[in-house]
C-alpha positions as CSV (number, residue, x, y, z in Angstrom):
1,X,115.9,116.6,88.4
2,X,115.6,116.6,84.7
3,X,115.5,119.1,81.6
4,X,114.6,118.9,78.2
5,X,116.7,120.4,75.3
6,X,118.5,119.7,72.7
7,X,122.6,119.2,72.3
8,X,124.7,121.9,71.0
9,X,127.6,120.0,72.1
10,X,129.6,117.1,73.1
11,X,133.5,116.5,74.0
12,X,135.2,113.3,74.1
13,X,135.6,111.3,77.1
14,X,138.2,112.7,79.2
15,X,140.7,110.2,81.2
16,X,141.3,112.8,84.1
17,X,143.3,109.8,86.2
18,X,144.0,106.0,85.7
19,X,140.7,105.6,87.7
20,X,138.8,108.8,87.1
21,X,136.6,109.5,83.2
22,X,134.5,112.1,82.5
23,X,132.4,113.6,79.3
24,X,130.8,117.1,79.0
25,X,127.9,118.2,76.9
26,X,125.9,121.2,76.4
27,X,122.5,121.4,75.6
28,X,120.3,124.6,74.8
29,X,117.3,124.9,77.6
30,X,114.5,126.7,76.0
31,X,111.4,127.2,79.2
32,X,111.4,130.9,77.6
33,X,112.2,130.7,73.6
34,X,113.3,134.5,73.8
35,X,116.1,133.7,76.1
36,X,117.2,130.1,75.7
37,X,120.2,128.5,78.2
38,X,122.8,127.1,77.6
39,X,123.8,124.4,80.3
40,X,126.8,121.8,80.8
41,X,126.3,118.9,82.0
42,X,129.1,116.0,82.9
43,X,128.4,112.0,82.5
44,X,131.2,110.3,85.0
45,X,132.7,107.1,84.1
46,X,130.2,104.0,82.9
47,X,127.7,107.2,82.1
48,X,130.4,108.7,79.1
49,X,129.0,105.8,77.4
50,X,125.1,107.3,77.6
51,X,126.6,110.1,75.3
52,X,127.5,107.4,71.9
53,X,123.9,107.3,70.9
54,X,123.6,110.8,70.2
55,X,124.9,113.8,68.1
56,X,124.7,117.6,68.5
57,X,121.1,118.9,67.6
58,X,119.3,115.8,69.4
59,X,116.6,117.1,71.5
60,X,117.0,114.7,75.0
61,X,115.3,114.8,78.1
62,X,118.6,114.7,81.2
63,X,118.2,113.2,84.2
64,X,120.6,114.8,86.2
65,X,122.4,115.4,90.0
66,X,122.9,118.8,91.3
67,X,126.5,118.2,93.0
68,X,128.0,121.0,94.9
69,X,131.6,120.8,96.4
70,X,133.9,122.6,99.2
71,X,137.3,123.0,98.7
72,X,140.2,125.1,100.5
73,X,143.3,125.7,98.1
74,X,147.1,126.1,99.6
75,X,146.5,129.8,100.0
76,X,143.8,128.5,102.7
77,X,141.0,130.0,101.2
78,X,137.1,128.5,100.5
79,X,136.0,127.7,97.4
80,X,132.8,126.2,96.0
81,X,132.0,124.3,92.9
82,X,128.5,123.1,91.2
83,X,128.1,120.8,88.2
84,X,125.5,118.6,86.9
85,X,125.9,115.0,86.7
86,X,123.9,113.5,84.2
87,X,123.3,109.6,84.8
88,X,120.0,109.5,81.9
89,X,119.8,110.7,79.0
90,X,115.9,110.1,77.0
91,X,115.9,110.6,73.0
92,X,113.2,113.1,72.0
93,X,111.6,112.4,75.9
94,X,110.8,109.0,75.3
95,X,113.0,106.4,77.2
96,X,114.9,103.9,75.6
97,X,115.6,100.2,76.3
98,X,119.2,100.9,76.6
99,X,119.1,103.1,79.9
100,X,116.8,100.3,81.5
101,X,113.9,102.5,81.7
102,X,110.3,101.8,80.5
103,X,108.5,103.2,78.1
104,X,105.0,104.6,79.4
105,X,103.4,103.3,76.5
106,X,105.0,99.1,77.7
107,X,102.7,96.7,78.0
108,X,103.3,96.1,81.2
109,X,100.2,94.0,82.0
110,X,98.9,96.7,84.9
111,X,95.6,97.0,82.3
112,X,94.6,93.5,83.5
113,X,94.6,93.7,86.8
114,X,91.7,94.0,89.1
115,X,91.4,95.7,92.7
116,X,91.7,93.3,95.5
117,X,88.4,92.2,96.8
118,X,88.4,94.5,100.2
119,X,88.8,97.4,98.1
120,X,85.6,96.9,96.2
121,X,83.3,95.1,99.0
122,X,80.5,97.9,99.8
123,X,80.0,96.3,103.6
124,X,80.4,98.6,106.5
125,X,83.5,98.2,108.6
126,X,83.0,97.7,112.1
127,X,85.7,99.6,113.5
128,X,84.0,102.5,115.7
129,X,85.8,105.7,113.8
């Protein structure tokens, strides 16, 4: 899944255990200008480093996990928990190099290549359907 918006926020990098980091951020999701969101996402561990490249009024394109979890407190009751994992993060919706992602405008060397010769050949095929 992913959203573009632009950041209205970002927190440190939180050391929740010895093992465990974490950073928030929030950006503002405009689909309807008259009634923008505002939506938190989380980058987990190696991720909290996406977030160094950019500031607050960025507009990025997130790539992001829906994660839901189940969880039954001492009291023995259910309880249920969303967030949003981002694991990309694109500058102004174009991809950068540091992610690992390509650029749709890359030459890539696809332009050059020609359809295999089967694909092309106007013979009939013999096969009876």
């Amino acid at each position: 899944m992913n959203i573009k918006g632009k950041i209205i926020e970002l927190s440190s990098t939180q050391q929740v255990t010895k093992t465990f980091k974490k950073r928030e951020f929030v950006i503002e999701y405009a689909e309807n200008p008259q009634y923008p969101e505002f939506v938190k996402f989380e980058t987990i561990q190696e991720k909290c480093d996406l977030l160094d490249k950019h500031k607050v009024g960025d507009e990025v394109d997130v790539h992001f996990n829906l994660k839901g979890r189940k969880w039954t407190d001492p009291k023995g009751e259910v309880k249920y928990f969303n967030s949003l994992q981002a694991w990309r993060l694109e500058a102004g919706g174009a991809p950068s190099a540091a992610d690992g992602t390509v650029s749709p405008t890359a030459d890539t060397g696809m332009e050059n290549m020609e359809e295999p010769g089967w694909i092309t050949d106007n013979e009939e095929d013999d096969l009876p359907f």
